[in-house]
LOMARGU-226269 format. One record per residue: residue in three letters; x, y, z of N, C-alpha, C in turn. Coordinates in steps of 0.05 Angstrom, whole numbers, plus 5000, padded with zeros to 4 digits. Atoms other than C-alpha are relative to their C-alpha. Layout:
residues N
ALAXYZXYZXYZ/...
end
This chain:
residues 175
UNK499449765015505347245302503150034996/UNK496449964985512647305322501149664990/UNK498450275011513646595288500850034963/UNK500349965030511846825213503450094997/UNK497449905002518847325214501949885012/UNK498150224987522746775256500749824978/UNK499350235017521246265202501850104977/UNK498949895025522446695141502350125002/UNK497349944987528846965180502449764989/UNK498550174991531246275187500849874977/UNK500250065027529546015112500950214988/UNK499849805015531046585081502550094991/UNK497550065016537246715035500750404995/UNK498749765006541847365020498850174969/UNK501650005036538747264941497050085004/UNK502749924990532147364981499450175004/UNK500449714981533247935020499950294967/UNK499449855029535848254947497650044992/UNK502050015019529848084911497850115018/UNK502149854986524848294974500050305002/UNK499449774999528048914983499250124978/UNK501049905018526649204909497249935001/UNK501649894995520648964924498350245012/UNK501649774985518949404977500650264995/UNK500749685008521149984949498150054984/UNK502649975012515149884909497150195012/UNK503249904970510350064973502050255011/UNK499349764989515950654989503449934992/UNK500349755010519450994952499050114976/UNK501349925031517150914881496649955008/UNK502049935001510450904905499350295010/UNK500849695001511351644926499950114975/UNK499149975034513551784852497649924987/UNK502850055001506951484839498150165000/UNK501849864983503151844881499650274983/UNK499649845005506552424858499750074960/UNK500850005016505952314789497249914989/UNK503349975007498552164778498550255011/UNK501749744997496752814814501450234991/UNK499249765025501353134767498249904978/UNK501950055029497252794703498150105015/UNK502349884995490652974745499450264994/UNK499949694994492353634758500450234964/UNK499349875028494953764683497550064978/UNK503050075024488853474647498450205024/UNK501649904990484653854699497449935012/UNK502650294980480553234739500350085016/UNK499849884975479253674786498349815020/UNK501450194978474953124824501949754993/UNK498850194999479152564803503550085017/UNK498649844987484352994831500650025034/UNK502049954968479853114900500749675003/UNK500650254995479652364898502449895013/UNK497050114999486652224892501250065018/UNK499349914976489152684945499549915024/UNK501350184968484052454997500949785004/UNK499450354993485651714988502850035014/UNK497349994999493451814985500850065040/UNK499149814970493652365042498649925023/UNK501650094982488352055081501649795021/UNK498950245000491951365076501950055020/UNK497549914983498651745109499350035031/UNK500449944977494552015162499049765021/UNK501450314986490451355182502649935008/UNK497850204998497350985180502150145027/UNK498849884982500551515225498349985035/UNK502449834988494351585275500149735012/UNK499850254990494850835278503149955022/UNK496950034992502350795290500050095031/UNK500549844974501451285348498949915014/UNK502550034977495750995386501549695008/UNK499550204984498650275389502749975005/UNK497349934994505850475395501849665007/UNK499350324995508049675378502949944983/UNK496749975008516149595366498849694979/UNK499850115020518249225311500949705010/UNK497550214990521648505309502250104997/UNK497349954996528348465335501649944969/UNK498149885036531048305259500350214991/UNK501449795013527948885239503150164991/UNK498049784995534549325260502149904966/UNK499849975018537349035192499350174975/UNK501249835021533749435144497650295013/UNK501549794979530249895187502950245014/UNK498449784998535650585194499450075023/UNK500949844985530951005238498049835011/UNK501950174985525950855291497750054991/UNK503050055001518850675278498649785000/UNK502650194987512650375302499449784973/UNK500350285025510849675268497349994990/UNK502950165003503249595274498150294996/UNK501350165022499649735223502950084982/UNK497950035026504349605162500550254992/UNK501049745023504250375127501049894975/UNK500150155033507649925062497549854993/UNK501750204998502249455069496950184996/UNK501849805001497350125079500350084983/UNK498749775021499950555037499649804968/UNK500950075028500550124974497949915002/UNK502150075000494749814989498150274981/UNK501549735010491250524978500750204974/UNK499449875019495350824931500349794973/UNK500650225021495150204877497050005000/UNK502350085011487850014885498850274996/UNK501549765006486350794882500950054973/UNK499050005037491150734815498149864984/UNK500850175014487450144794497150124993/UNK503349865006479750484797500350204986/UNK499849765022482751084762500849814973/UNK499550145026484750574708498449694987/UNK502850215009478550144706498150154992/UNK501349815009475150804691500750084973/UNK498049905036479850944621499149694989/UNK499750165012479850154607497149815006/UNK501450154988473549834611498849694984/UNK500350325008472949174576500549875029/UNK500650214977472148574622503049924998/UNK496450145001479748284606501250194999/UNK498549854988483448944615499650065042/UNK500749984974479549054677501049765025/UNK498450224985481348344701502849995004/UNK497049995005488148384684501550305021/UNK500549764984487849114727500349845028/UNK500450134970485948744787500949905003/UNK497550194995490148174784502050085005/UNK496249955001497048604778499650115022/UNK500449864972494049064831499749875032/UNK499550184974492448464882503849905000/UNK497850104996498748114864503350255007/UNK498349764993503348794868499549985034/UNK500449944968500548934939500549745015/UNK499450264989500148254955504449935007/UNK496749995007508548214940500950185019/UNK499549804979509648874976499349925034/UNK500050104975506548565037501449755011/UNK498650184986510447925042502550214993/UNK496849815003517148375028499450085022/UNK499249874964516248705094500149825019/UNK498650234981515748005129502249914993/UNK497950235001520747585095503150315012/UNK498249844988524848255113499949965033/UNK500649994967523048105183499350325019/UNK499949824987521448785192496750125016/UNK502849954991513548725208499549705010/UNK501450144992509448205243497849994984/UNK503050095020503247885198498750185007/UNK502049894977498848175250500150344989/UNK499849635010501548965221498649954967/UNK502150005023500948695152496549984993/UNK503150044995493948485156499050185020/UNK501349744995492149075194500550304981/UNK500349805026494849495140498949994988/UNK502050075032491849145084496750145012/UNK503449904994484249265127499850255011/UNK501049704999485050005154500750094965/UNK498949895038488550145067496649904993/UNK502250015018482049795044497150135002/UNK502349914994477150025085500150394997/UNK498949725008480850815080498449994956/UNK500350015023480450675001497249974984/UNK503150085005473550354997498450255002/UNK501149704991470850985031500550204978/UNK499549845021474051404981498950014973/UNK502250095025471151054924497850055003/UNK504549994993463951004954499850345002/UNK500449825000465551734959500050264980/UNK499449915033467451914892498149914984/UNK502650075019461951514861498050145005/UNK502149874995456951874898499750314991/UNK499649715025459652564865500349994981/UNK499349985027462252374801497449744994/UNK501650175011456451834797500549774983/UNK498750335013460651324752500849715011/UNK499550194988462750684761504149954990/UNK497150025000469850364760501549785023/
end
């Protein structure tokens, strides 16, 4: 675990850190802006269940990722103190959570507007590869262990999944 952010430490270039970094503000802070802007369009148009949907996932997502943080109380790597200001817990990812949840909860609200088979594909592909990107940016930053990422990505999908299977069963559509 503790070898992944060693290697990518050791390989890893100043031109790197540049280009990972804008990544991750993808998974925080323009994914609050996100957040915050789709439950302004919800809220305007008046999707009052797509609304319900959006909230739960989002706010849910914060709480899982916090609830986690707390219970296994697991310090960061020692690189970390580079890009890392303030203190916090490593394991589970919340970039790795968090976009996870708030992208693929974008992406089902926008497989619901676009539904041809090649928008839809094209949906899923940017949405894996986005999150996908956001989660190596927090390693090659050395500021998470695999082991957080990949526990983000599976409490974000399984948080998100739930939400869906919970939205279909009231709004009855697909997506």
């Amino acid at each position: 675990d503790a070898s992944v952010p060693d290697w990518l430490q050791h390989h890893g270039s100043e031109r790197g850190e540049s280009l990972w970094v804008a990544v991750s503000w993808l998974g925080s802070p323009v994914l609050f802006v996100v957040d915050l802007g789709v439950a302004a369009w919800l809220a305007m148009h008046r999707e009052r269940r797509l609304l319900a949907f959006w909230l739960s996932a989002i706010l849910g997502g914060l709480v899982l990722d916090e609830v986690l943080k707390l219970a296994f109380h697991r310090t960061r790597p020692t690189v970390a103190s580079e890009f890392i200001s303030r203190h916090s817990w490593s394991f589970p990812s919340g970039h790795a959570l968090n976009s996870l949840v708030g992208y693929w909860a974008l992406a089902f609200l926008l497989r619901k507007h676009y539904t041809t088979p090649r928008a839809r594909a094209a949906i899923t592909a940017c949405t894996v590869l986005l999150v996908a990107a956001i989660g190596f940016s927090r390693l090659y930053l050395g500021v998470h262990y695999l082991s957080d990422v990949t526990a983000g990505y599976l409490a974000g999908m399984a948080w998100v999944l739930a939400c869906i299977v919970a939205e279909r069963q009231v709004g009855g559509s697909s997506g």
